[in-house]
C-alpha positions in Angstrom: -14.0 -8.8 38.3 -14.2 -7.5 42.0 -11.1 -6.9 42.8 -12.1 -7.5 46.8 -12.4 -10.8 46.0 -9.1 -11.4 44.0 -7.4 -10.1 47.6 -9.2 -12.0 49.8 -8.0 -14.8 47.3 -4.5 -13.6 47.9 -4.7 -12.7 51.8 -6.0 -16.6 51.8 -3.2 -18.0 50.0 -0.8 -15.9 52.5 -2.3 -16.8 54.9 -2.1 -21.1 54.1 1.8 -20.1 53.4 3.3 -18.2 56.0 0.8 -19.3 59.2 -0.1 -22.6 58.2 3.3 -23.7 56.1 0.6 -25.3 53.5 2.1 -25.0 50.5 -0.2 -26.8 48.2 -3.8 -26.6 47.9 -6.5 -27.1 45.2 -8.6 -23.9 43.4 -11.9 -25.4 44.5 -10.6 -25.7 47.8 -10.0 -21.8 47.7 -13.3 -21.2 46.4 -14.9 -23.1 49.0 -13.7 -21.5 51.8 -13.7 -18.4 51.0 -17.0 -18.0 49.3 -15.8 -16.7 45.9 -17.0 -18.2 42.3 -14.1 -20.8 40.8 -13.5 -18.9 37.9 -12.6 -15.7 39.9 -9.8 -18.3 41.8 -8.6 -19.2 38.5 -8.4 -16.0 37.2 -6.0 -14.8 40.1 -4.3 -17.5 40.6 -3.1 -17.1 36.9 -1.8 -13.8 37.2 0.5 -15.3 40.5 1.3 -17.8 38.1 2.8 -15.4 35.2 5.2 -14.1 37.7 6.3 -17.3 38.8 4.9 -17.2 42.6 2.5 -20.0 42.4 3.1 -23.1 39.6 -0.7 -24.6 38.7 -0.8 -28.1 38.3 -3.6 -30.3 36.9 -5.8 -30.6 39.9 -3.7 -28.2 42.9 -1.8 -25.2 43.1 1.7 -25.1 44.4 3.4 -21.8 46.5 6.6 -21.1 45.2 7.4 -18.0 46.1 5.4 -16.0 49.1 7.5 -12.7 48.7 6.2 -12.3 44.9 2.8 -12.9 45.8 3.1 -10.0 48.7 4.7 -7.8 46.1 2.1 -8.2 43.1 -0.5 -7.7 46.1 0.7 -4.3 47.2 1.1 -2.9 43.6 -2.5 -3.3 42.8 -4.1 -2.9 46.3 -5.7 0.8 46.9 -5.9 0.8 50.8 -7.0 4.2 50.9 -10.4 2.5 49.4 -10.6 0.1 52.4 -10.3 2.7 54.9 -14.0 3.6 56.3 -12.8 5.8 59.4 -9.8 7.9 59.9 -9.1 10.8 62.4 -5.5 12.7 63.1 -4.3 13.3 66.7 -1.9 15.1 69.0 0.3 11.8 69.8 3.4 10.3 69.0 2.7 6.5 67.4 3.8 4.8 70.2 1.2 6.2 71.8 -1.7 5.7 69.2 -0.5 2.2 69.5 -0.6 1.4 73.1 -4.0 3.5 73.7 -5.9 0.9 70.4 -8.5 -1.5 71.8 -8.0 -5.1 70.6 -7.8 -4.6 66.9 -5.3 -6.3 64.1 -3.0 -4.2 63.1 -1.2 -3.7 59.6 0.8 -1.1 57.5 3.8 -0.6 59.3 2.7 -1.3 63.0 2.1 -5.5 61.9 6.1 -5.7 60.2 7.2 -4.1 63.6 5.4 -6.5 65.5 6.0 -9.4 63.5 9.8 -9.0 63.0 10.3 -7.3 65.3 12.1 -4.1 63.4 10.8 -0.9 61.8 11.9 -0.7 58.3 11.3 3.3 58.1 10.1 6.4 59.5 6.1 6.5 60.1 3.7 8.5 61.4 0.4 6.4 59.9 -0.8 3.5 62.3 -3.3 0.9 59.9 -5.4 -1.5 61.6 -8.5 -4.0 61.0 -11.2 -3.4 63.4 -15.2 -4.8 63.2 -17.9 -2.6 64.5 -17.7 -2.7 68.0 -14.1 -2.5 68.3 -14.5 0.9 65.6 -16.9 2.1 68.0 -14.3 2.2 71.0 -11.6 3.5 68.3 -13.9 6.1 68.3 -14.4 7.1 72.3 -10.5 6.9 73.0 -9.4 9.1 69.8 -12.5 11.5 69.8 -13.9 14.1 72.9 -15.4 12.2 75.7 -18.8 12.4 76.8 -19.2 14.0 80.3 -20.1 10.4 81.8 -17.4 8.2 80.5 -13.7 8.4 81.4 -10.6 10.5 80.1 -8.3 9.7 77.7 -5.0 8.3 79.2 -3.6 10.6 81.1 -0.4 11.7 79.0 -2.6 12.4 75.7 -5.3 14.5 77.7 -2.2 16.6 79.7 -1.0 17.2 76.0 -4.4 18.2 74.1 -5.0 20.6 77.6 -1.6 22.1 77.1 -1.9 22.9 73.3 -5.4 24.3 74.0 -3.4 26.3 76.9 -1.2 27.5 74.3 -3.3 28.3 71.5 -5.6 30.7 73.9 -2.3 32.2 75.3 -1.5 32.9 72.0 -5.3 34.3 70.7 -5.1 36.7 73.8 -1.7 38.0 73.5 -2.0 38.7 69.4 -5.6 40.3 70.8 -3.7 42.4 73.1 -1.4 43.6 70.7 -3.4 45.0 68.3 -5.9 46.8 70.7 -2.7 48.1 72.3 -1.3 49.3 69.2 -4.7 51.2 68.0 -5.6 53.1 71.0 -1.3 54.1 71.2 -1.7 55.5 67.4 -5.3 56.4 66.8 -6.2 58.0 70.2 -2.4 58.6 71.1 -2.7 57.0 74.6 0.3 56.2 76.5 1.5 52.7 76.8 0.1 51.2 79.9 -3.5 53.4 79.1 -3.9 51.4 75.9 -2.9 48.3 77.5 -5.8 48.9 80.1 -8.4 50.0 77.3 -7.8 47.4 75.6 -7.7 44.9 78.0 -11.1 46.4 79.5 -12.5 45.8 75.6 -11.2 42.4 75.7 -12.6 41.5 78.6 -15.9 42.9 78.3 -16.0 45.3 80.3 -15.9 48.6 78.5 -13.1 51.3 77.7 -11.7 53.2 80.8 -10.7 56.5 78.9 -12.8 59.0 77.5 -12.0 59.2 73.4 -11.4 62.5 71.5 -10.9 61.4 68.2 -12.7 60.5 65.8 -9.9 57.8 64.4 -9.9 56.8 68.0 -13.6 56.0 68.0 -13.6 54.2 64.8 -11.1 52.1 66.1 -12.2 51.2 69.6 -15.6 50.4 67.4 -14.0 48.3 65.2 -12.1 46.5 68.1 -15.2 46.4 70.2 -16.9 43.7 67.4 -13.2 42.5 66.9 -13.6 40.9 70.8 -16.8 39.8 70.7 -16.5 37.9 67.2 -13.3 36.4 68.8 -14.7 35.7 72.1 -17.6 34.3 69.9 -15.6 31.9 67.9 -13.5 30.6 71.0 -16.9 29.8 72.6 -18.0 28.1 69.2 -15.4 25.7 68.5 -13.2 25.2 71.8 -15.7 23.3 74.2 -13.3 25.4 76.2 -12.9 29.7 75.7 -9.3 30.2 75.8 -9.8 33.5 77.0 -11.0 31.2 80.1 -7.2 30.5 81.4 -8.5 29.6 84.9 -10.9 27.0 83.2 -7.5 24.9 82.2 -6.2 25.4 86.0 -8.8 24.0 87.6 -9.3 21.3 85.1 -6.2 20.2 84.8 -5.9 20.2 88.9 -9.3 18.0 89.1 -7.8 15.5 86.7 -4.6 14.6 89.0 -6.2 14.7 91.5 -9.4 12.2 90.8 -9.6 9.5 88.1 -13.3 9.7 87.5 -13.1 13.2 86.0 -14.7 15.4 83.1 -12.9 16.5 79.8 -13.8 20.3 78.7 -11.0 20.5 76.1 -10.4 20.1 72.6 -7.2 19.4 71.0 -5.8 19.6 67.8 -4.8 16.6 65.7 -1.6 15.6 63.8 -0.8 12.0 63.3 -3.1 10.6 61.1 -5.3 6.7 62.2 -6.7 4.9 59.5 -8.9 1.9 60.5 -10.9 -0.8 57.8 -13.1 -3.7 58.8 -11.9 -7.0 57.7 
C-alpha cells in the first residue's frame, strides 16, 4: 500500500475537518477527489477507525475526533522522505522566514502562524513549495549570480563578516607558525621572523639570508605551506581571505548601491528543508 496515498487520504480528511467544518463525508467521495483507488480509502480510514477518530457508517464516514487523526498521522509519517531540497544557512529563523518566497509553510513555522504561539525551541523551518517557487528558494539561500541581486541586506553583511573572520583567522594562525619557525630553526629575532614570514606569506620571498640547514628546511616547507593555503582560499572562497581589502571595498559598494555584485561565500548553520506538495 503506498503509503503517499494513505496521507493524502488523511491531509484530505484534515483538511474537510478543520478548514471546511465538514464532518461527514462518504469513502467514494474521498476517492474521487483525490484520485486514489476505494479500497486504499477503506483501508485507512479503518485504521482512524480503531482508534476511535473517525466512526464508519454504512454509506459515510463521520470525524470524531481531529486531534487523533493528527497524532496517528505524525507517528507513521517520515518527512525526512518528502524532503527533495535542503540547505543550512548563517541566519536566525526569523530571518529564513521573512526572506521565503510565497510558499506553505509547515513543521513548526505553520503552528506559529496558525495559533499564533511557538510551542518549543527550533531552528528547522519546513515548507511546501512547487517548482518555480523551489527555484527562487534556491537564488535567495544560495550565491548569487553576478547579474541578479543580493541577498537582503542583513544576511549578506553577516555571511561577509564571517568570511572577514574566518580569513582573519587563516592569516593570523599562518603568521604564527611562520613566526615561530624562523624564531627556533633559524634563531631570528622577533620582528625578523615576523617580516620573513610575512614576505613568504605574501608571496614575495624571504628577506634574510638563511644559515641553517633546519632553517632552510623550514622556510621550504613553509614556502609550499603558503601557496597550498593561498591555493585552497582561492579554491573554495569565491573570495581569498588573504584578500582583506576585497571585503572593504565590497562591503562599501553594497551600502552604498543596491544593484551590486556578491564575491563572498558564507558558511551555513540553520538547516531549510523544502517538499513539493
Amino acid at each position: 500500500m503506498d503509503m503517499k496515498n494513505i496521507e493524502a487520504i488523511y491531509r484530505d480528511i484534515l483538511y474537510r475537518a478543520i478548514e471546511q467544518k465538514e464532518f461527514r463525508f462518504t469513502q467514494l467521495d474521498l476517492a474521487k477527489k483525490s484520485g486514489i483507488s476505494l479500497s486504499i480509502v477503506n483501508s485507512a480510514v479503518k485504521k482512524l477507525n480503531s482508534i476511535g477518530a473517525v466512526k464508519i457508517n454504512q454509506r459515510s464516514l463521520d470525524v470524531i475526533d481531529v486531534k487523533k487523526i493528527l497524532y496517528f498521522w505524525a507517528s507513521i509519517r517520515n518527512l525526512e522522505k518528502d524532503v527533495i531540497y535542503s540547505i543550512r544557512i548563517e541566519a536566525s529563523v526569523k530571518e529564513i522566514e521573512k526572506c521565503m518566497p510565497n510558499v506553505l509553510f509547515t513543521g513548526y513555522t505553520a503552528y506559529k502562524l496558525r495559533f499564533n504561539d511557538v510551542p518549543a525551541d527550533y531552528s528547522e523551518v519546513y515548507v511546501y513549495a512547487d517548482e518555480t517557487e523551489l527555484n527562487e528558494i534556491k537564488k535567495r539561500f544560495s550565491f548569487e549570480h553576478k547579474n541578479e541581486p543580493l541577498l537582503p541586506r542583513n544576511l549578506f553583511v553577516k555571511r561577509m563578516f564571517k568570511h572577514l573572520l574566518l580569513g582573519v583567522i587563516t592569516i593570523l594562525l599562518s603568521l604564527i607558525i611562520g613566526i615561530s619557525g624562523y624564531h627556533y630553526f633559524e634563531g631570528f629575532g622577533w620582528i625578523d621572523s615576523l617580516l620573513n614570514a610575512s614576505m613568504i606569506l605574501g608571496g614575495m620571498g624571504p628577506v634574510n639570508e638563511l644559515h641553517t640547514d633546519s632553517g632552510k628546511i623550514f622556510a621550504s616547507m613553509y614556502a609550499l605551506f603558503s601557496g597550498i593555503i593561498f591555493y585552497i582560499s582561492y579554491k573554495f572562497l569565491p573570495i581569498n581571505p588573504f584578500n582583506i581589502f576585497d571585503f572593504i571595498i565590497i562591503g562599501f559598494w553594497f551600502f552604498v548601491c543596491e544593484s551590486h555584485h556578491n564575491r563572498t561565500k558564507f558558511i551555513l548553520h540553520n538547516s531549510i528543508q523544502f517538499c513539493f506538495v
